[in-house]
Steps between C-alpha positions, in 0.01 A plus 500: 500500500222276549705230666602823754201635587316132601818412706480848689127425496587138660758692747303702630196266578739282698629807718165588529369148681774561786610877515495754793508753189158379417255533774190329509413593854498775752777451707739421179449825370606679760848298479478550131462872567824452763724342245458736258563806702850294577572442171454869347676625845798275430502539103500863601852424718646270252480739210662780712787276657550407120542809403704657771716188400525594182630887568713370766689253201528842259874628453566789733634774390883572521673707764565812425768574303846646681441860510712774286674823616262715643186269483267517773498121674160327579437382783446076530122401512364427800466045409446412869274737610257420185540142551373525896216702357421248239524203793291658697213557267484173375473361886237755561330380178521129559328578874197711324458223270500208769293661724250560183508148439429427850247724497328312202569172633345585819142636325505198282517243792244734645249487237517143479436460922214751437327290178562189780341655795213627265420131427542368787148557644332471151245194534495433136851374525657130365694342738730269356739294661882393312692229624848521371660098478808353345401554289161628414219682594213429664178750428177505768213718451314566803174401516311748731150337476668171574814513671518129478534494152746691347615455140853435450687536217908446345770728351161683321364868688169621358371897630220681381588870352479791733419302809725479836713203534602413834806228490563302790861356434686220690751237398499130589890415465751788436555837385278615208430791369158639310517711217302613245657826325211620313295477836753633793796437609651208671427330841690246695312216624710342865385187601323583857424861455200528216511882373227658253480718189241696360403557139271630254504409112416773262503350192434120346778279393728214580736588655857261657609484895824346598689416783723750557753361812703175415312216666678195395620326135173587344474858596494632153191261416287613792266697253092627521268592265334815625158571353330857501125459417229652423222476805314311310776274324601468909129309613500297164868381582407485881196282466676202279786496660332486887270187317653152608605268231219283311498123555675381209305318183580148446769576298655685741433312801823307452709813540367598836560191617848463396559867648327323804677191571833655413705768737350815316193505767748492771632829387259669341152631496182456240169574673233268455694223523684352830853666386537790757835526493679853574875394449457610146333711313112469449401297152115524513512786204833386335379517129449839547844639588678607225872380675582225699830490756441915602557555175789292363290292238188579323183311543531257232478108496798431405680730762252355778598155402850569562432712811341171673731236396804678543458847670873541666570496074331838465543639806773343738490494881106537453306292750274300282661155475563316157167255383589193311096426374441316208462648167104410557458601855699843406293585196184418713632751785560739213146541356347516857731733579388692139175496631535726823386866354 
């Protein structure tokens, strides 16, 4: 019984990182409320096609039997006319219930234009900008004081609680697809025509986003954290991360310049240093990201070690070529690398 109730209790706090039936924002609770209006409408059919099934699979009853002298004859019952009746009242049913549905479906989309245009002028809102790549994504936060410098993130979306979020989404390559079911519902991202979405978080949590429209051989590992925060969790994580890195100690000072004088600065970024880089994702807060690859490997040493000396082994057709360092070089790269929080 034990072992039961702390694998339903595991269960359930998986579905609840990446589930539409769990809303943590606005806009996903009015497609929660959608769904389950479907589901009760359809249960509802499913139980009565059952059991008209099950009457229709009864024995009948027998014909009647060959009528004595001087018994009065019945006449046959009228089959074809009840059947007609009974066709036309389930058509007539099935329209009232489709047009119900459309009905709902049509107020749903509605509510969640009208939450959009209500944000749309609100000052106080976070614009964030998603890049979708093969196959990763890239995170800026606008900076209205300073346009200039806007902090940019990977595969990791922090919001504050209960304010509006305005994302600007484009795509760099192909066909991706944004979605983060506990937030609202998907959006395509076409490479040349940028589109937005609008949400609002209710409630704190971590929360999962996937790509949800094939993109290449590492579709399925095109994953993002999405983080719903407190305001004030929101500035604390705001101001580190928008810090550049510090110059390394001595004993780190060999790291950043192996990461220097090998390919990684031609690729990617760490500010404070001379790596500015946007072909891949943005290292200057690595330590702090709980995943590494959008989400295929966690953040560990070991699984970092292996992502830059051999990444096609974790995640084939990636872009990030193989590194052949030495053992010392790599281990140096490895503790700078550590030491970007």
């Amino acid at each position: 019984m034990i072992l039961f109730s702390r694998t339903a209790s595991l269960v359930l706090a998986i579905s609840d990182i990446q589930s539409a039936l769990s809303p943590a924002g606005e806009q996903g609770a009015s497609i929660t409320r959608l769904w389950w209006i479907y589901f009760w409408v359809l249960t509802a059919i499913f139980i009565l096609v059952a059991i008209f099934l099950f009457l229709a699979m009864l024995p009948r009853r027998k014909g009647p039997v060959e009528a004595g002298p001087g018994a009065i004859e019945q006449p046959p019952a009228p089959q074809e006319r009840s059947l007609a009746k009974v066709v036309i009242g389930a058509v007539i049913a099935s329209i009232v219930v489709l047009f119900v549905l459309l009905f709902v479906d049509f107020f749903a989309g509605r509510s969640i234009y009208a939450l959009n245009d209500q944000n749309t002028g609100d000052a106080n809102a976070l614009t964030i900008k998603i890049t979708g790549h093969q196959w990763w994504w890239q995170v800026d936060y606008e900076n209205k004081a300073e346009p200039s410098k806007m902090m940019t993130t990977a595969n990791e979306l922090h919001v504050p609680v209960g304010r509006p979020v305005k994302l600007t989404l484009q795509s760099s390559d192909v066909i991706h697809s944004f979605w983060v079911p506990n937030m609202h519902g998907k959006k395509d991202l076409v490479p040349g025509h940028p589109t937005e979405m609008w949400l609002t978080a209710t409630r704190a949590g971590t929360f999962r986003g996937q790509c949800a429209e094939f993109c290449g051989l590492q579709h399925a590992h095109m994953r993002l954290i999405f983080v719903a925060d407190t305001p004030e969790q929101f500035e604390k994580w705001m101001q580190s991360s928008s810090t550049d890195a510090p110059p390394p100690t001595d004993t780190l000072a060999r790291g950043r310049d192996v990461f220097m004088s090998n390919q990684c600065m031609m690729c990617h970024t760490i500010n404070g240093t001379n790596a500015r880089a946007t072909v891949g994702p943005d290292l200057t807060h690595i330590a702090s990201r709980p995943m590494l690859a959008a989400g295929a490997i966690p953040n560990t040493r070991g699984y970092l070690a292996g992502w830059i000396a051999n990444p096609q082994n974790i995640k084939p057709g990636v872009r990030m070529p193989p590194n052949t360092l030495p053992s010392d070089d790599l281990n140096a790269l490895l503790d700078y690398l550590e030491s970007l929080k």
